[in-house]
N, C-alpha and C positions, 0 to 999 in steps of 0.2 A: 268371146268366141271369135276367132279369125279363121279358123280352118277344119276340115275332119277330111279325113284318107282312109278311106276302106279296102284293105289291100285282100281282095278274095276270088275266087279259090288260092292261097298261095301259103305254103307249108314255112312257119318261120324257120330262120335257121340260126344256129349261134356262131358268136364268135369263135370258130375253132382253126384254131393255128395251121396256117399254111392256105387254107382254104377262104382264111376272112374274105380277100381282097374279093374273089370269087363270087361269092355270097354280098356281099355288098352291091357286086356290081346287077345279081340278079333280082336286088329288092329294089335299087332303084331303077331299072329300064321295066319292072314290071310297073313300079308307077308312072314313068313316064307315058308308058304304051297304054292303061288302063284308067288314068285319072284325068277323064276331057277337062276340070275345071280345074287344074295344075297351076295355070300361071295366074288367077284369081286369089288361089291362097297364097302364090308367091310374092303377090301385088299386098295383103293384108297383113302380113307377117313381115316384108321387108325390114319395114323401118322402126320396128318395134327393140327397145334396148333389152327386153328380158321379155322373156314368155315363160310358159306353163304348159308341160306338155302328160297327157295322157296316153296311156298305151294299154289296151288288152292284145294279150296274145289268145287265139284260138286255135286249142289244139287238140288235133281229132286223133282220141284213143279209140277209136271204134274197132279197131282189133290190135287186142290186147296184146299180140304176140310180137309185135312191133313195137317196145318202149322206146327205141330213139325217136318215133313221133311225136311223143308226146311229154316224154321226160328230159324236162332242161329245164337247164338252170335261167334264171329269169336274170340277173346281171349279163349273163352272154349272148341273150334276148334281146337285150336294150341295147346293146352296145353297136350292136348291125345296121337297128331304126335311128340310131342316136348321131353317128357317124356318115348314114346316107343325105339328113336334113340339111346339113351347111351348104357351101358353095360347092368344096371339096371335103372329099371323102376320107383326106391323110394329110399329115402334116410335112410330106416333102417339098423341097423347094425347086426340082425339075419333075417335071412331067406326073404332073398333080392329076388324080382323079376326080375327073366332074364329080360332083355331088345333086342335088335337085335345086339347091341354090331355096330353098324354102325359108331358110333362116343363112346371117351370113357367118355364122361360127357357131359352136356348139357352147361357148362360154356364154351366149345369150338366155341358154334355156335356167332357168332361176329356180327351177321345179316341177317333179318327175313322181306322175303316179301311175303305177304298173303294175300289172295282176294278170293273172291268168286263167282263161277257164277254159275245159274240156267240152267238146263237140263230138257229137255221135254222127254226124252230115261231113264227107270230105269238101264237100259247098259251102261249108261253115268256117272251115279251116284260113285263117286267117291275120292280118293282124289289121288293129283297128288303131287310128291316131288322131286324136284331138289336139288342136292347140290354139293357144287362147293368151290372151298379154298379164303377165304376170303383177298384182298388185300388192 
């Protein structure tokens, strides 16, 4: 176990074209802003050649008449949390977007387990991230 990031109250988003960059940018300044022991899991996870990463998505169907809450796709889900972990956020070579710097590429993570479950509390709503060094 090297790390856990409880990103809550905060509605996941997915990957959706045109808006990724958007959305990346607003998962990770809400863990910047809301995870006081940030640079502790950045310090356990640095220097790790492969990790193991966990992820629950929590997502509040509590009214039903709103399915974009809560119906996505779980690939376009990972892909937001997956991409905000590294240094940078994209693989351009000017004017790179910070990333949390938690891991230093996304080619470290060695395996990925992700599910999802429904919350009736918008307090709930969330996503949850373990990670742990890969054996």
């Amino acid at each position: 176990f090297l790390g856990e990031i409880s990103v809550k109250p905060f509605e996941p988003k997915t990957a959706k074209p045109g808006e990724e960059v958007t959305r990346k940018k607003e998962l990770r300044n809400f863990i910047k802003e809301n995870i006081s022991n940030l640079d502790e899991i950045k310090n356990s996870c640095r220097d790790k050649d492969k990790v193991s990463v966990n992820v629950c998505f929590n997502l509040y169907d509590g009214v039903k008449k709103d399915i974009s809450r809560y119906d996505k796709d779980l690939d376009n889900l990972l892909k937001i949390v997956l991409d905000v972990l590294p240094d940078y956020m994209d693989n351009k070579t000017e004017n790179r977007e910070l990333g949390l710097g938690i891991i230093q590429n996304d080619k470290q993570v060695f395996e990925i387990h992700s599910y999802k479950k429904f919350v009736q509390n918008i307090a709930d709503e969330g996503i949850e991230i373990t990670i742990s060094q890969w054996n």
